[in-house]
C-alpha positions in Angstrom: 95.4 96.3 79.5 92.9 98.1 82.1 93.7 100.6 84.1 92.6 101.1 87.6 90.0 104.0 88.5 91.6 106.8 89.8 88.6 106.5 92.6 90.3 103.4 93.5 93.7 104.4 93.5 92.7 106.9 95.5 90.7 104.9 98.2 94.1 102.7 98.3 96.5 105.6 99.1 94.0 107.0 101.5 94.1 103.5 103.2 98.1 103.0 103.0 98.7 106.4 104.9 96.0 105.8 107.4 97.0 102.6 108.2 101.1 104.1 107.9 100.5 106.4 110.4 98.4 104.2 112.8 101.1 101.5 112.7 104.3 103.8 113.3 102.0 105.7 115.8 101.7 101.9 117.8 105.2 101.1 117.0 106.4 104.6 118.7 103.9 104.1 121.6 105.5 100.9 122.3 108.9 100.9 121.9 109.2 104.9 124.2 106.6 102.6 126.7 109.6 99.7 126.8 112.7 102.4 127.2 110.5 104.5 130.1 110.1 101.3 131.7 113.4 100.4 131.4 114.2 104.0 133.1 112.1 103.7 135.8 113.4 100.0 136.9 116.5 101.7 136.8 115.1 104.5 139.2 113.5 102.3 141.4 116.7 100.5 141.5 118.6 103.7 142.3 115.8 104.4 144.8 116.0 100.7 146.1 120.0 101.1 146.6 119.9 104.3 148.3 117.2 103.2 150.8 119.4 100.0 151.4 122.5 102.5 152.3 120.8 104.2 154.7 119.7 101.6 156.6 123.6 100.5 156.8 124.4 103.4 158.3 120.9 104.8 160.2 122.8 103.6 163.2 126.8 104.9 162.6 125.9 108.2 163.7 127.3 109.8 166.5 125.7 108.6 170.2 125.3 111.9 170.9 122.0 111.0 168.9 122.5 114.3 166.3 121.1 113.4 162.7 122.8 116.2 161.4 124.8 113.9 158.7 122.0 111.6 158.4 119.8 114.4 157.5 122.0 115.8 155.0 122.3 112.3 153.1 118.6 112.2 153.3 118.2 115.6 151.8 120.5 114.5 148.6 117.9 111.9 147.5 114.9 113.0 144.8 112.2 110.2 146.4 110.0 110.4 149.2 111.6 108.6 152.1 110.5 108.0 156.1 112.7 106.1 158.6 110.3 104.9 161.3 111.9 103.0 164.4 109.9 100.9 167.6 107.5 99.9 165.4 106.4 102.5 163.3 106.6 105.6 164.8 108.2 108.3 161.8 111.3 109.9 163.4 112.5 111.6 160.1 111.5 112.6 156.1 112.1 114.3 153.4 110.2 114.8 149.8 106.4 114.2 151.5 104.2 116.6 151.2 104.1 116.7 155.1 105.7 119.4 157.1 109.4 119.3 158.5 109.0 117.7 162.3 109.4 120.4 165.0 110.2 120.1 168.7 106.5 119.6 169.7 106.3 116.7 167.2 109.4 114.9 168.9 107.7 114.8 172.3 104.6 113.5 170.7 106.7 110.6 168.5 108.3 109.2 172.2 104.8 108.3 173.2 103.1 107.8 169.9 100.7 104.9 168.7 101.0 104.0 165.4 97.1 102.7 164.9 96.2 106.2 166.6 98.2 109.1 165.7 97.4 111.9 167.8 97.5 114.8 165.1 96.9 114.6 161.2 100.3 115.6 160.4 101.3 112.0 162.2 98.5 110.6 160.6 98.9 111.5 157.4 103.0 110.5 157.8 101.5 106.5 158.6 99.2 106.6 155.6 102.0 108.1 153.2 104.8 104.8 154.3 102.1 101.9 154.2 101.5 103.4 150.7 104.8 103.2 149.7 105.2 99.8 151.4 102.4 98.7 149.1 104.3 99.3 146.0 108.2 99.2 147.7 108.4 96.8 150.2 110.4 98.7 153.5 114.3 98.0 154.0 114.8 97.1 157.9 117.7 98.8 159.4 121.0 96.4 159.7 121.6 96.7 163.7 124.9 95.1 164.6 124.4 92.8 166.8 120.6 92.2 166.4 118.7 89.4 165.0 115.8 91.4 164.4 114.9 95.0 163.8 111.6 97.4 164.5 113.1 100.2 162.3 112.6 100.3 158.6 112.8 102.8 156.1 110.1 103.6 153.5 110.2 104.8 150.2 108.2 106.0 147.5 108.4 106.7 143.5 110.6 109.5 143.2 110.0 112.4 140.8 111.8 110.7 138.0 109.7 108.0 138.1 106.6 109.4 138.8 107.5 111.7 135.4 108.3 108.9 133.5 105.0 107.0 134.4 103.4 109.6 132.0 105.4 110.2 128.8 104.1 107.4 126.8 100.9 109.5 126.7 102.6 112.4 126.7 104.5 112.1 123.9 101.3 110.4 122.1 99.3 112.8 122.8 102.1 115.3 121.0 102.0 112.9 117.9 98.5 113.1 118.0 98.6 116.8 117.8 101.2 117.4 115.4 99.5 114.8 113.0 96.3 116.7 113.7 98.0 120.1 112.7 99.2 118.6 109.9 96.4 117.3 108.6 94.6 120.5 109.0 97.2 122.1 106.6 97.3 119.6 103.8 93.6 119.7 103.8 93.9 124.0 104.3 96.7 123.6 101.1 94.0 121.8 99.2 91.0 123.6 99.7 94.1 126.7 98.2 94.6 124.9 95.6 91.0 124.1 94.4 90.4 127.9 94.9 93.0 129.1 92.7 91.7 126.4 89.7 88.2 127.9 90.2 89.7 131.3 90.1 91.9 130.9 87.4 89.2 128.9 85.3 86.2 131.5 85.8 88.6 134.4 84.5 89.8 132.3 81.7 86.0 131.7 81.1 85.5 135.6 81.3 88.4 135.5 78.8 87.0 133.1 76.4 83.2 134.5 76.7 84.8 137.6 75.6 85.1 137.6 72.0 81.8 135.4 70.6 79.9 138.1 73.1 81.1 140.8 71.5 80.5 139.8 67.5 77.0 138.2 68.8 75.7 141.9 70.4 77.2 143.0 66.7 74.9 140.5 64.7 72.3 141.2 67.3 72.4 144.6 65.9 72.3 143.6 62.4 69.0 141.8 63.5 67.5 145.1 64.8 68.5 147.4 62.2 67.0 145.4 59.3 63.8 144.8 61.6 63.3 148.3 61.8 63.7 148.6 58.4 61.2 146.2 57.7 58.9 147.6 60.3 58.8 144.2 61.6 57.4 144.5 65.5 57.7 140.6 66.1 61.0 140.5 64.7 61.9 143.3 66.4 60.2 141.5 69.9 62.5 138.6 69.2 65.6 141.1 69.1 64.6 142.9 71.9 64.6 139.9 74.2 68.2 138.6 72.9 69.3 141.9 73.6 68.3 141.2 77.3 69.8 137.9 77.2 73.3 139.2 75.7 73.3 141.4 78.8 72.8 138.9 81.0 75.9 137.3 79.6 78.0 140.4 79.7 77.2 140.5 82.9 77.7 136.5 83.8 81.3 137.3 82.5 81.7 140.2 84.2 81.2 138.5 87.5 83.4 135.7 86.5 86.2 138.2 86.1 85.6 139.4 88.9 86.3 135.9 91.1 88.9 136.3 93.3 89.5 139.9 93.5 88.1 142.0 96.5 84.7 143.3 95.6 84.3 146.8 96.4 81.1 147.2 99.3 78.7 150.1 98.7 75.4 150.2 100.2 72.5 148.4 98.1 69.2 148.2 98.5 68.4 144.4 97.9 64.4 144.7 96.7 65.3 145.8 93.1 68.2 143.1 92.8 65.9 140.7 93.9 62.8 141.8 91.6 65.0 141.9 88.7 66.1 138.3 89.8 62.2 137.1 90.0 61.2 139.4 86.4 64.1 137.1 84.6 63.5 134.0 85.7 59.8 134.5 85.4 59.6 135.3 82.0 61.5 132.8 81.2 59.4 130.0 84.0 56.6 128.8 81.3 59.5 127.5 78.6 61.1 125.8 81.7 58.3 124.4 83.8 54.9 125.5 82.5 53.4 124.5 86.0 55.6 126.7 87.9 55.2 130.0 89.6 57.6 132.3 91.1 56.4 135.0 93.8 58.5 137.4 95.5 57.7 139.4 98.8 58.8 141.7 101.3 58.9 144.3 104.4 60.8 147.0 105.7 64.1 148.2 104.5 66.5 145.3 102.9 69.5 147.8 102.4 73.0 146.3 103.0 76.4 147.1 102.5 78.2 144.8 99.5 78.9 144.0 96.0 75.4 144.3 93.8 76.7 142.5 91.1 77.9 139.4 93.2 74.7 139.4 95.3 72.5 138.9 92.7 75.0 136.3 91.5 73.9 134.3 94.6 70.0 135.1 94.4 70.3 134.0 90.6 72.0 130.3 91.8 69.5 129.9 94.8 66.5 130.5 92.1 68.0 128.7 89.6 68.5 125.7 91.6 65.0 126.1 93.0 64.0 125.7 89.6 65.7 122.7 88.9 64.6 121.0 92.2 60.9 121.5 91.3 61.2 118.9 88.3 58.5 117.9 85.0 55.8 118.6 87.9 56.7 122.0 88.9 55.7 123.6 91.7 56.1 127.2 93.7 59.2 129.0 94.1 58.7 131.9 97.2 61.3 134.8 98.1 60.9 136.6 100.7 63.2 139.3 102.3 62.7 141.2 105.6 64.9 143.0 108.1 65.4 141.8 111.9 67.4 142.1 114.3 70.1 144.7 112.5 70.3 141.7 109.8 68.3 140.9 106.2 67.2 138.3 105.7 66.4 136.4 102.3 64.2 133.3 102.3 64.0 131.2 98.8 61.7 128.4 99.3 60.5 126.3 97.0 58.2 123.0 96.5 60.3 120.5 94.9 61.7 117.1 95.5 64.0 118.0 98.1 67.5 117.1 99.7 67.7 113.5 100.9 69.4 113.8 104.6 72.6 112.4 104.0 73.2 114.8 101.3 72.1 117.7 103.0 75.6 118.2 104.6 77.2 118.6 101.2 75.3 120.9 99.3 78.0 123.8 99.8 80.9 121.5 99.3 82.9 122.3 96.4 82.3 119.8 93.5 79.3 118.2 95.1 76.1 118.4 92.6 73.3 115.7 91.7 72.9 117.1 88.6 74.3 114.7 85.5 75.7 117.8 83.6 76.3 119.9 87.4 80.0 121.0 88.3 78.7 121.4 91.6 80.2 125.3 91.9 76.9 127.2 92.5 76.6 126.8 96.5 80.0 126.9 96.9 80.8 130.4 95.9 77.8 131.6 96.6 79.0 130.6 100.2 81.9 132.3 99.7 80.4 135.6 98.0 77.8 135.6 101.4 80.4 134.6 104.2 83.7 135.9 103.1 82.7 139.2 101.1 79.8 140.2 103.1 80.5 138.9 106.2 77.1 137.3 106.3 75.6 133.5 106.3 73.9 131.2 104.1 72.4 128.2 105.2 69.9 125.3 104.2 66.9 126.0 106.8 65.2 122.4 105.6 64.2 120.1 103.2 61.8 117.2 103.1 61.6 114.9 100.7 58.7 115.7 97.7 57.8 118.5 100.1 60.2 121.1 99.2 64.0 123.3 100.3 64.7 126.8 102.1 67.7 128.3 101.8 68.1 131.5 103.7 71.0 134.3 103.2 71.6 136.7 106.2 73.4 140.0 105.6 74.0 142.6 108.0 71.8 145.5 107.1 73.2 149.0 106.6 
């Protein structure tokens, strides 16, 4: 029986926990939505109830005309609440962001009209109860005796309510958050993970590259001595430039032990790591592009302070992949390294087919390569070497298609 790609199985989880989370995310938004609202009728009721009692007993208080009591029951409530009388003059409050009435105010209210207020602290009292009464429709005041009334009392939300009003957001916005932090660690755990496979597979590579290295610079050595017996000069030519690549494999294993573990910094002058880079590859250009060239320039002083081993490590990929990029048709590969503004700076630039746009994001992505045989490692430590050794950067400047790439590495200069 077939299986089913991991790729899809993969897609499919992605899209059950996306749509998981969305749904519980509704569900939760809802159902807090329904019990806040079920709060609030319940303190508009309370609000509603209270409102109701004072207009019982707005007129019980003593005919000495004192409010004392009727200001104290006022004072217990959490709401905004007016009593206006004769139409709509405001004769007491309490929980409005208006100051408490004083003497001058209670000559003002006996003469008072309501469409004209004559300060703003009046005014503002009017606007703050036909607001209310726009929402909470005023409570007249029960006057035994009377048919009809021209003293009401007006209330607003109270603090409860006007709390409540928010928490569905509130408390989706905290979901939203924690689900964001979360996220953010899962993906931090992963990226963790991938590091310590890369790790842990370079210095078993070291490991591995070990053993055939050493017996190979032993027959290498075979090679020379019976060369030299011969007086053979080609041979001897041949062995020579094995010898050179031997070290360059020592070396590639040395580095790959060396992955994860804190370099030690020293300063290094970067023009000889960099001419050694370009006198490697360009010996070696005609058997891999007969077309191509390789030039290598620069001015003022390109010390810096890191790891010369793992720098050249990341000149060697950015060549390398230059290389690559230029193709059967070859093409030009340019370095160029200067010093400005207390950084060095090191341009490779080459001619080749270049980086389509919606790939250009990805390049330093771990595991991202177009090559058919690539693991896609290259850019991504060499990222790592630049930005978390060396405190520098490493960035692709450009690339048009069949026109050509520049990458550029800035380091600060010591």
């Amino acid at each position: 029986m077939a299986q089913a790609p991991v790729g899809n199985i993969r897609f499919w989880l992605k899209g059950y926990l996306f749509l998981g989370v969305a749904v519980l995310s509704v569900a939760m938004f809802f159902y807090s939505n329904h019990l806040i609202s079920r709060m609030q009728k319940n303190a508009e009721a309370t609000s509603r109830l209270f409102s109701r009692y004072m207009s019982n007993v707005l007129f019980e208080v003593a005919d000495d005309g004192s409010l004392a009591e009727l200001r104290t029951a006022v004072e217990e409530s959490d709401f905004p609440i007016i009593i206006t009388v004769l139409g709509g003059i405001p004769i007491l409050w309490h929980n409005v962001p208006v100051d408490p009435r004083t003497d001058e105010d209670f000559d003002m209210l006996v003469n008072m009209d309501v469409n004209n207020p004559p300060t703003p602290k009046l005014k503002k009292l009017v606007e703050l109860y036909r607001d209310y009464d726009r929402t909470n429709p005023p409570i007249p005041v029960q006057v035994v005796g009377a048919r009809q009334t021209d003293s009401f009392v007006h209330f607003g939300p109270s603090a409860l309510q006007r709390e409540l009003r928010y928490m569905p957001f509130v408390l989706l916005g905290i979901f939203l958050v924690f689900m964001a932090v979360a996220i953010q660690g899962l993906r931090y755990l992963k990226l963790s993970e991938q590091r310590s496979i890369w790790v842990g597979m370079a210095r078993e590579t070291a490991h591995q590259l070990g053993t055939p290295l050493s017996a190979m610079l032993g027959w290498v050595q075979v090679l020379r001595d019976r060369a030299d017996e011969r007086g053979d000069a080609t041979m001897s030519g041949y062995v020579s430039e094995m010898e050179v690549d031997l070290a360059r494999l020592n070396k590639v294993t040395e580095r790959f032990s060396k992955i994860g573990a804190t370099p030690e910094l020293v300063v290094v002058d970067l023009k000889p790591a960099l001419e050694r880079t370009v006198a490697y590859f360009h010996k070696r250009l005609p058997t891999l592009k007969s077309t191509s060239t390789l030039g290598f320039s620069s001015e003022g002083d390109l010390r810096v302070r890191g790891n010369e081993e793992l720098l050249e490590w990341v000149f060697e990929n950015l060549v390398k992949n230059a290389i690559d990029a230029l193709g059967e048709a070859g093409g030009r590969i340019e370095i160029h390294g200067r010093r400005h503004d207390g950084q060095v700076e090191v341009t490779v630039r080459d001619t080749g087919r270049g980086i389509p746009g919606a790939l250009r994001d990805l390049v330093f992505r771990p595991g991202f390569t177009t090559k058919r045989r690539g693991w896609g490692l290259g850019l991504a430590l060499a990222r790592r070497i630049v930005e978390e050794y060396h405190g520098g950067t490493i960035r692709l400047v450009e690339s048009k298609a069949g026109k050509g790439t520049t990458f550029q590495v800035r380091l600060p200069a010591a």
